[in-house]
C-alpha positions in Angstrom: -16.3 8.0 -2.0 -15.5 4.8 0.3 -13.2 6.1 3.3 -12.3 4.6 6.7 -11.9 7.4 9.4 -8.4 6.9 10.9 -8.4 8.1 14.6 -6.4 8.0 17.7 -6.5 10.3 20.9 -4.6 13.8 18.4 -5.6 13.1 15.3 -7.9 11.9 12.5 -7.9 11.2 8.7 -9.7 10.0 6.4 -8.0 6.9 4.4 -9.4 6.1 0.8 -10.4 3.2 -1.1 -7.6 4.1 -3.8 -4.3 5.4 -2.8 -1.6 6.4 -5.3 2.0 4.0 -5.1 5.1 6.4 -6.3 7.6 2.9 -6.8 7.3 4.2 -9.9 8.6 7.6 -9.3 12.5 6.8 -10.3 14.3 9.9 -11.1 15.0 13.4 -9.9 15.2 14.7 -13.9 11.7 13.6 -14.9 9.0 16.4 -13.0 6.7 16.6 -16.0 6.2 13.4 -16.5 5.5 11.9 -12.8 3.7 15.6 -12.1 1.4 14.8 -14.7 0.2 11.4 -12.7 0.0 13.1 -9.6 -2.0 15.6 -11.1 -4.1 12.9 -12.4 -5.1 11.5 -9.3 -6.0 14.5 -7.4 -7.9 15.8 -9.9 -9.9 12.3 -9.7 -10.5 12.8 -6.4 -7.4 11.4 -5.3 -6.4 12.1 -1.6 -3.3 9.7 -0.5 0.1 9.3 -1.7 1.8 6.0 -0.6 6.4 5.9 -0.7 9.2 4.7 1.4 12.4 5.7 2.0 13.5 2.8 0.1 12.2 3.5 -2.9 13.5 3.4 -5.9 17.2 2.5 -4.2 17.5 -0.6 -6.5 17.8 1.8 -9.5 21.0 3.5 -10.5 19.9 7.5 -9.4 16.8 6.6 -8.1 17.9 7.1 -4.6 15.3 9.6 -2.9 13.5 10.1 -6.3 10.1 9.4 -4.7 9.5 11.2 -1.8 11.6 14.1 -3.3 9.4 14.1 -6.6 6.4 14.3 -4.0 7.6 17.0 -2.1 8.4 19.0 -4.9 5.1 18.6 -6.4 3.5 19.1 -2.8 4.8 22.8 -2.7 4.3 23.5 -6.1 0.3 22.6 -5.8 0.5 23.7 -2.7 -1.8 21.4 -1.5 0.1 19.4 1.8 -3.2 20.1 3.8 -5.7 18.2 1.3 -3.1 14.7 1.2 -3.0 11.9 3.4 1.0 11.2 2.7 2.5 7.7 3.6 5.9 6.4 3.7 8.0 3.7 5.2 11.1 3.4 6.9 13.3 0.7 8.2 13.4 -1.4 5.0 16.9 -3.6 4.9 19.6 -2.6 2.9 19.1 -3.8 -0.6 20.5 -6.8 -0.9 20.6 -7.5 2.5 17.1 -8.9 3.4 18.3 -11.1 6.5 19.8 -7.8 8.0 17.0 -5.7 9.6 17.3 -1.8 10.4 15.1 -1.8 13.2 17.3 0.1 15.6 16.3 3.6 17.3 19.2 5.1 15.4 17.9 3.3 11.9 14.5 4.6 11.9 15.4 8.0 13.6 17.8 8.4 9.8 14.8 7.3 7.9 12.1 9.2 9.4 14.4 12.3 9.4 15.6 11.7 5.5 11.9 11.1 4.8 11.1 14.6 6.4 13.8 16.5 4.6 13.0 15.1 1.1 9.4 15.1 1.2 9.8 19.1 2.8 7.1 18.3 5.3 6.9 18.7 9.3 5.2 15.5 9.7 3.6 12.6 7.9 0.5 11.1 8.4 0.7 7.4 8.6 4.4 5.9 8.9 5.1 2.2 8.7 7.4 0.2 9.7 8.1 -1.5 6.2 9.4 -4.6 7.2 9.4 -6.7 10.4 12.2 -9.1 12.3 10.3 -11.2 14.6 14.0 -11.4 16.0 13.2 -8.5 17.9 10.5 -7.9 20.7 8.0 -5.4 19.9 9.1 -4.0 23.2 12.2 -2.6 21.9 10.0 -1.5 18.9 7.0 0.0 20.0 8.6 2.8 22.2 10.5 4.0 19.6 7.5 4.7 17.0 5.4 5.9 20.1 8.2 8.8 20.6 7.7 9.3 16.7 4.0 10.2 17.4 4.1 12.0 20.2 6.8 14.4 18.8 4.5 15.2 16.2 6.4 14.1 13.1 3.9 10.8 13.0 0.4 11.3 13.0 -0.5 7.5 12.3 1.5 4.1 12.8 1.6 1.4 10.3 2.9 -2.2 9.9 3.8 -3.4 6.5 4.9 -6.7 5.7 3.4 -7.6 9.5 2.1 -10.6 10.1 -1.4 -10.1 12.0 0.0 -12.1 15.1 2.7 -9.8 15.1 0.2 -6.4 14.7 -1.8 -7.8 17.5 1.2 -8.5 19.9 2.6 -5.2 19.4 -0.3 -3.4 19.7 -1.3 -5.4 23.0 2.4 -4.2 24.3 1.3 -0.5 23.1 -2.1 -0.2 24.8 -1.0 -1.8 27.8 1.6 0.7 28.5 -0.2 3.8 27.6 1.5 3.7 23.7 0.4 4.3 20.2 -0.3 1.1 19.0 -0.6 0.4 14.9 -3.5 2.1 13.2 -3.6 0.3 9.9 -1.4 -2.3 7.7 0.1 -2.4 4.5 0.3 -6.3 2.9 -0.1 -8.0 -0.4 -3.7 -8.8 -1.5 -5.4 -8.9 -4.5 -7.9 -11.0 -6.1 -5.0 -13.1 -7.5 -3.2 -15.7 -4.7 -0.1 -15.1 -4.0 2.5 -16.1 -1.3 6.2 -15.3 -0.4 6.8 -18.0 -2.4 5.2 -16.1 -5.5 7.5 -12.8 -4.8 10.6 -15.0 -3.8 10.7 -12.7 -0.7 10.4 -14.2 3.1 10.1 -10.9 4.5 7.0 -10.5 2.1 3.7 -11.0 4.2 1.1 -12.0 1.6 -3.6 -12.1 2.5 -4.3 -15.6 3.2 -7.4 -17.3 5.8 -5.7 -17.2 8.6 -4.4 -13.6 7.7 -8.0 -12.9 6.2 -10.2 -13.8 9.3 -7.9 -11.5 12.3 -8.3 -8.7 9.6 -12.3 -9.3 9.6 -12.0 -10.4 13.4 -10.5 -6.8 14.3 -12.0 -5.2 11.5 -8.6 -3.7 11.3 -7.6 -1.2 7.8 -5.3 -2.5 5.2 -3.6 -0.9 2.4 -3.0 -3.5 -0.2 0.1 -3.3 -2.2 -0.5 -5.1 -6.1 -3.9 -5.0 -6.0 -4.1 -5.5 -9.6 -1.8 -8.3 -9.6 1.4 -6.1 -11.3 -1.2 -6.1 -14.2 -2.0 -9.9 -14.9 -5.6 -9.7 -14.8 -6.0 -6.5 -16.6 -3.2 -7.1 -19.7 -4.2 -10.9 -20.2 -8.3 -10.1 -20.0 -7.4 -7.5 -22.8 -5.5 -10.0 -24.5 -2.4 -8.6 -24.2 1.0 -11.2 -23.4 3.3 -10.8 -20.4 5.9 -8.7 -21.2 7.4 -8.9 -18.1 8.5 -11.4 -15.6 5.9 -9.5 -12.6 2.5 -10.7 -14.4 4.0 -14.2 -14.7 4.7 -14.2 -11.1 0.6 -14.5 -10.7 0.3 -17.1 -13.4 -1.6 -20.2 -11.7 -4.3 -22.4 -12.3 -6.8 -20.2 -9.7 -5.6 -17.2 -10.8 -6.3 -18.6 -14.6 -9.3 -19.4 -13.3 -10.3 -16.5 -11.8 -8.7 -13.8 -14.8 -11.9 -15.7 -16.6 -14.0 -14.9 -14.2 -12.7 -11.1 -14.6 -13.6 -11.2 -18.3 -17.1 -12.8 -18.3 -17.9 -10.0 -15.9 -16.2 -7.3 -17.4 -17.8 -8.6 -20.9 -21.3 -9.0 -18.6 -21.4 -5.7 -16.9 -19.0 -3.5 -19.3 -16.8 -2.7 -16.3 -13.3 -2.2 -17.1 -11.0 -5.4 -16.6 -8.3 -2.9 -14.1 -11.5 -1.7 -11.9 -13.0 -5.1 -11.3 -10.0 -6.4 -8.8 -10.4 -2.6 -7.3 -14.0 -3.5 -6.9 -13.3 -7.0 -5.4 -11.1 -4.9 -2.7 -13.7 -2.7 -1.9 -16.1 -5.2 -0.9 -14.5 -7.3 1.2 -16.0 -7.5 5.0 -13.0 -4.8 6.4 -11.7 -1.9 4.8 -9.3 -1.8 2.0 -7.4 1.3 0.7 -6.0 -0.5 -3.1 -2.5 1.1 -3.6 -2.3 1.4 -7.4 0.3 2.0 -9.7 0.7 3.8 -13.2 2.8 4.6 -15.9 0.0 6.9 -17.4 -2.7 9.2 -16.6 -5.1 7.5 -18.8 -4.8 4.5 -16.4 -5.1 6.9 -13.0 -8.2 7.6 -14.8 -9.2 4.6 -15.3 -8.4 2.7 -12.2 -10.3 6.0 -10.3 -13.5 4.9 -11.4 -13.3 2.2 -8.7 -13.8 4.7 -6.0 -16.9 4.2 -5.4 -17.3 0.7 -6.6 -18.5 -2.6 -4.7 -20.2 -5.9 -5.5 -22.2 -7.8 -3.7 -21.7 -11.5 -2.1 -23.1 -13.2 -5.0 -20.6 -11.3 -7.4 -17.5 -12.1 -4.9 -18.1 -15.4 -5.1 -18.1 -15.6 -8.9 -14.7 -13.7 -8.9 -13.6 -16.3 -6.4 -14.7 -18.9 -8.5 -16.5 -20.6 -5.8 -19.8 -20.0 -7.4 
């Protein structure tokens, strides 16, 4: 199994090349169902769950679903020690995108909320899940560092960070004796994409400039869509977009590249979801691919990736530069 070994001066863990995204996880009503996922992926080998406290707040009930659903299942498997859990906390209001919640007295709530529904002492990696370049990471910084030395964060995390932001917090951290960031959480995925594509500006989205401080640092990331909500794997099948999140990826690259996708797939006999999984994998810095499902057919499925990488000849023919 491909792993990067988080570390700082109290604690290690090891971070997976496929981590399970609970969006999806929407009500408090529906155990058998989402248990049945979660299942799923441990019993693939799965080893790290990936929430927020914002999730699923844009549905009507959803409100703590996810990490409460988690918890639940955490106790009744009893199995907290074998998970790597990650969640997220000072997401805007919904709604409000142009209002952070970056405050001591925000991020104290969520990481206290977070606690209490997940029924845990501490979590493993927490992010910060979006920025406000508004605000110095001085003001920010000391705040998550009193989060890990209390014990209730093992790990710090910036999603939706840009790199320059990561690497001037982080150089505030060190030089004062602080936690700095560990690993970050950002869109990327063998489709292009931009904030632009999401219509979200506090999106931060894999792109050269992006690529080559990840590679320069060889610093983690957890990418969110990996599979593109879907596009490559529903249109290589032949399947139409249903739903306004695979059209979001609809471009003449991407087009290009879904092609690309099925040639190999049709080449190699590798399933159409695991190929972008694959393309993660080998890419010259670690990747954890937060996937999402409806079904534990496609946990299954999308498992199989695990273990998979391709070399430089194959990257460039899903790149379509070859």
């Amino acid at each position: 199994m491909i792993e990067f070994n988080l570390k700082n001066d109290k604690y290690s863990a090891k971070l997976p090349a496929i981590a399970f995204g609970t969006a999806g996880i929407e009500r408090m009503d529906n155990d058998e169902h989402y248990f049945e996922l979660l299942d799923a992926y441990f019993d693939n080998g799965g080893r790290c769950l990936d929430t927020a406290r914002v999730y699923c707040d844009w549905i009507d009930g959803g409100k703590d679903a996810s990490e409460t659903v988690i918890g639940r299942w955490l106790n009744e498997r009893k199995c907290r020690d074998e998970m790597l859990i990650c969640t997220k906390g000072g997401h805007p209001v919904m709604g409000h995108m142009d209002m952070s919640r970056l405050s001591r007295e925000d991020l104290e709530y969520d990481l206290e909320r977070s606690l209490k529904c997940l029924d845990v002492d501490y979590v493993d990696v927490y992010f910060l899940h979006r920025d406000d370049e508004r605000i110095p990471v001085s003001e920010i910084m000391p705040i998550l560092n009193d989060f890990y030395q209390s014990g209730r964060v093992h790990f710090l995390g910036a999603s939706n960070w840009t790199s320059a932001r990561i690497e001037e917090a982080n150089r505030f951290a060190l030089e004062n004796g602080m936690e700095p960031f560990r690993v970050s959480e950002i869109n990327y995925s063998l489709a292009h994409c931009s904030t632009d594509t999401f219509g979200d500006p506090t999106v931060v989205c894999m792109n050269l400039r992006e690529f080559k401080w990840y590679q320069r640092n060889e610093f983690p990331v957890m990418a969110y869509c990996p599979q593109a909500k879907g596009f490559f794997v529903k249109l290589a099948r032949g399947e139409s977009m249903k739903r306004m999140a695979e059209g979001q990826f609809t471009s003449t690259a991407n087009l290009a590249r879904l092609a690309r996708v099925k040639q190999l797939s049709e080449r190699d006999g590798i399933s159409p979801a695991v190929i972008p999984l694959g393309y993660l994998n080998s890419q010259p810095f670690f990747v954890c691919s937060v996937i999402s499902a409806s079904k534990a057919v496609q946990i299954e499925e999308n498992m199989q990736a695990q273990d998979l990488k391709f070399d430089h000849k194959t990257i460039a023919f899903l790149e379509n530069v070859l």
